[in-house]
Residue, then its C-alpha position, 0 to 999 in steps of 0.5 A: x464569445x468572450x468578453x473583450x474586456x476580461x483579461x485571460x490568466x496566464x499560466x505563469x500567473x496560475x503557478x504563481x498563486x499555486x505557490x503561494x499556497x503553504x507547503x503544509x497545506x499542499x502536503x495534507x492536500x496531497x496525502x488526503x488526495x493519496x489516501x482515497x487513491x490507495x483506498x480505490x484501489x482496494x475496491x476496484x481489486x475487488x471487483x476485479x476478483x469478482x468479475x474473475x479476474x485472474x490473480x496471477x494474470x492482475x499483477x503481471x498487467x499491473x507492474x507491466x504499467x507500473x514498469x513502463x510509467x517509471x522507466x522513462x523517469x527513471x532514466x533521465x531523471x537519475x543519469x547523474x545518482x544511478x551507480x553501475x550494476x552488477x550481478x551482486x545488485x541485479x541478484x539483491x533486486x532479484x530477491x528483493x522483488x521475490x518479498x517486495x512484489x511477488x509475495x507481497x501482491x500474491x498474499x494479498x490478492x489471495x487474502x483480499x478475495x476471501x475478506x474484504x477491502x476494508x479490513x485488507x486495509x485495516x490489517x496494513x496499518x500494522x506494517x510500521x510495527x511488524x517492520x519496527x519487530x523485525x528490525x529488532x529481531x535481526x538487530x537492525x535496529x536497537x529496542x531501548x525498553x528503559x525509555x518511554x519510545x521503546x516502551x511504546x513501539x513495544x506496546x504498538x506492536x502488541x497491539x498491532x498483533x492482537x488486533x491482527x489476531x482478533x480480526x483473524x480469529x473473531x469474525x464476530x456478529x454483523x455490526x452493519x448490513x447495507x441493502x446495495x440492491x436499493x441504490x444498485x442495479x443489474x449486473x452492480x447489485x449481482x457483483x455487490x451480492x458476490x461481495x457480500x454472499x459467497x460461502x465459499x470464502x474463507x474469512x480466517x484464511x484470507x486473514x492468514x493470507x493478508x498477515x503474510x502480505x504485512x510480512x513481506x511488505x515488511x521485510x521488503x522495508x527492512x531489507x531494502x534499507x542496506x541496498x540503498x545505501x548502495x544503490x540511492x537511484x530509487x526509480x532505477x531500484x523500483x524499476x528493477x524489480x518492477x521487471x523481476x516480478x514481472x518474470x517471476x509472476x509469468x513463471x508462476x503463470x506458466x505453472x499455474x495459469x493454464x486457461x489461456x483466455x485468462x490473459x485476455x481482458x474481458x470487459x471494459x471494467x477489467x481494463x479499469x481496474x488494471x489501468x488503475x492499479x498500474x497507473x494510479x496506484x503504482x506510478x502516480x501514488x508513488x510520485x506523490x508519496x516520494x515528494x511528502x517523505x521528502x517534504x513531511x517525512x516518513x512519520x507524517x505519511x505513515x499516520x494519514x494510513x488510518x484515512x484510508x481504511x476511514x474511505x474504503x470502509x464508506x466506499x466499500x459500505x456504499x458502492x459494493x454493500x461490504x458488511x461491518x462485522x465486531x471483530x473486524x472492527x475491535x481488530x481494526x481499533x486494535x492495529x490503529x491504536x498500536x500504529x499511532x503508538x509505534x508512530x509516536x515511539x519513533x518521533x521520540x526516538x528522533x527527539x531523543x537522537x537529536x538531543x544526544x547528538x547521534x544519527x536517526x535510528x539505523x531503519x532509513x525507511x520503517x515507516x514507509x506507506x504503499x511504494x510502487x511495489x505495493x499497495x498491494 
């Protein structure tokens, strides 16, 4: 029984005290809380294709989730901003979710089960330079190689690429070899010894499969820009599209998917890992991340991405017994090193618009992390 005595905490008093905490400090809290989710998610895919999940059957449950956590949001929460569809719309976001979601998760599901998840996480670091690369190429946005922020978003992606080609190129010696079967039993240590033991991956190709991953993903990011400027309803926008991949896995499914005991959930690890990569990582990492652009901006979500592949290499290392090889790790370096120097090139270019009086560069979202439509 409870002391008479105690007075109970009210829940406005609750809020009170949680309002006091700094918005800064809440923002590292909310992107280190954001970072270990995403790196979650890389493992528990994982393990999902080791436990046979099918690939194709894993998206489709996943952004039948993810549509159905952000329908409801999306519909009152957006009333007012949602401008009216029309087919031009409703073809963009047709298109948009064939390089958004259908590529994007394909490629890296393919790429994840011939690697691992600590360099499928390592290769992602380089979406801000290919994004910067392909917004230069299609003159979406402006390379200014007589100031030290082009100079250097230059540089960042030369070493995104290289790095991106080291790990793909250069398996390399084993640098750290864990013994999973000392602190995992029964039927954990036979999944961590698939991880780790099965000759029939291909380390190159699953690298192949991870950079077309980085490409869409990027190409998503630079296409989305001009159609949401038409169309700012961004819950409506990843719904929308939500639901064509959804169509668009499930015609895939029907050509390639024959077994029809593949869209049934197994066990109750299967069941896991799908509710948490369409809960988790799709509805509820995107809420929080929307809220740190608005507050931090996308510069300041793009650099916690290194935490991440930081977790999911520790995850990986002590849960599944995942093993570190050179080139995976120079590449790694490589692509960190180039994402903080195109990160930096960007906050110059700010610095730089700012004293000239002029916009932000024309790329509204180039240094956007994982979205609904993605991690992966």
């Amino acid at each position: 029984m409870a002391d008479s005595g105690h007075t109970p905490v009210s829940g406005s008093s609750v809020s009170r005290r949680l309002c006091s905490v700094p918005e800064k400090f809440q923002l590292h809290l909310a992107m280190l809380a954001l970072q270990f989710g995403y790196a979650g998610f890389h493992v528990v895919s994982r393990l999902a294709l080791n436990m046979g999940i099918s690939k194709i059957v894993f998206p489709v449950y996943r952004n039948i989730l993810a549509l159905l956590l952000l329908l409801p949001f999306a519909y009152f929460l957006e009333k007012k901003e949602r401008p009216p569809i029309s087919w031009n719309l409703l073809l963009q976001f047709f298109l948009l979710a064939i390089v958004g979601i259908t590529a994007n998760q394909g490629f890296y599901l393919l790429g994840l089960d011939n690697t691992s998840p600590t360099f499928a996480s390592a290769i992602q670091n380089s979406v801000p330079a290919i994004t910067f690369l392909l917004a230069a190429i299609l003159r979406i946005e402006k390379v200014r190689l007589d100031r030290k922020d082009g100079i250097s978003k230059i540089a960042g992606t030369l070493l995104c690429v290289t790095g991106a080609s080291v790990i793909t190129l250069f398996q390399g010696p084993t640098i750290y070899n864990p013994k999973p079967h000392l602190t995992l039993g029964g039927a954990q240590a036979k999944v961590a010894a698939e991880l780790v033991g099965d000759s029939s991956k291909n380390w190159t190709l699953g690298c192949l499969f991870l950079i077309g991953h980085c490409l869409s993903w990027s190409g998503w990011l630079v296409l989305q820009a001009p159609v949401l400027k038409k169309f700012p309803a961004r819950l409506t926008f990843t719904s929308y599209q939500c639901f064509f991949g959804i169509l668009q896995f499930l015609v895939i499914a029907v050509a390639v998917e024959r077994d029809s005991k593949a869209w049934l959930v197994h066990s109750g690890e299967e069941l896991f890992s799908v509710f948490y990569a369409g809960v988790v990582a799709s509805g509820i990492a995107f809420a929080v991340q929307i809220w740190c652009i608005d507050r931090g901006g996308p510069v300041f979500v793009a650099v916690y991405q290194p935490v991440q592949t930081l977790v999911v290499a520790l995850m990986a290392s002590i849960l599944l017994g995942e093993e570190f090889y050179l080139g995976g790790i120079i590449g790694a370096v490589l692509i960190i090193a180039g994402l903080y120097f195109v990160l930096w090139g960007k906050n110059e270019e700010r610095k730089f618009a700012v004293a000239e009086g002029g916009g932000a560069s024309t790329v509204k979202q180039p240094l956007l992390s994982q979205s609904t439509t993605e991690i992966a």
